[in-house]
N, C-alpha and C positions, 0 to 999 in steps of 0.2 A: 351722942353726936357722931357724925361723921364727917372723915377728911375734909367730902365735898361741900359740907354745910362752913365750914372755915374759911370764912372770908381773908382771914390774913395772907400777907407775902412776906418774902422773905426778900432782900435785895443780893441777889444773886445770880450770875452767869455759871451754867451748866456747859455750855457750849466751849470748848478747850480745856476744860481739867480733864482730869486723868478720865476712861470713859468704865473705871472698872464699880461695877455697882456699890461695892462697900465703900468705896472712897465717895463717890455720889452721897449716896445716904450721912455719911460723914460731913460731910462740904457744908451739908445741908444742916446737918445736928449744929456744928458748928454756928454757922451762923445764925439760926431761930435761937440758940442760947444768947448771942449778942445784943440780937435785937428784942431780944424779954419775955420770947413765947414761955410757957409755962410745959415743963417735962413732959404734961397730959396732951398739949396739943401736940407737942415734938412727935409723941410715942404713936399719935393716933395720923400725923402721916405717914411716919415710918412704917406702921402698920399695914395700912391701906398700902403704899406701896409695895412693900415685900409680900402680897398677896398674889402675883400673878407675877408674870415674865419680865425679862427683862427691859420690856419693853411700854409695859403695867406702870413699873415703877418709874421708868423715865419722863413720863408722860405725868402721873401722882407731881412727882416730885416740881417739875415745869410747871404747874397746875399752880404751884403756891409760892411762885418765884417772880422776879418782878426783874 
């Protein structure tokens, strides 16, 4: 499977946290743990975004934020 075949969201605002990537990814880890995503799908956006710029992963991450 890939990121983009993951229909899930996450409910989450990216826009005003901190804009440094690790925290990003974090913000993100955090809350798919809340809302029950399963470690494999967590790992497989994290993936997918940490594959390209940082601009890749901004974009990933928004992709599955609601």
């Amino acid at each position: 499977m890939k990121a983009s075949e993951l229909t899930k969201k996450v409910k989450l605002k990216l826009v005003g946290l901190d804009g440094n990537a690790i925290s990003l990814v974090g913000h993100f880890s955090k809350q798919a743990r809340k809302e029950g995503w399963t470690r494999d799908e967590i790992d497989l956006v994290i993936a997918e975004a940490m594959s390209g710029d940082y601009n890749h992963l901004f974009c990933t991450l928004m992709d599955h934020c609601k």
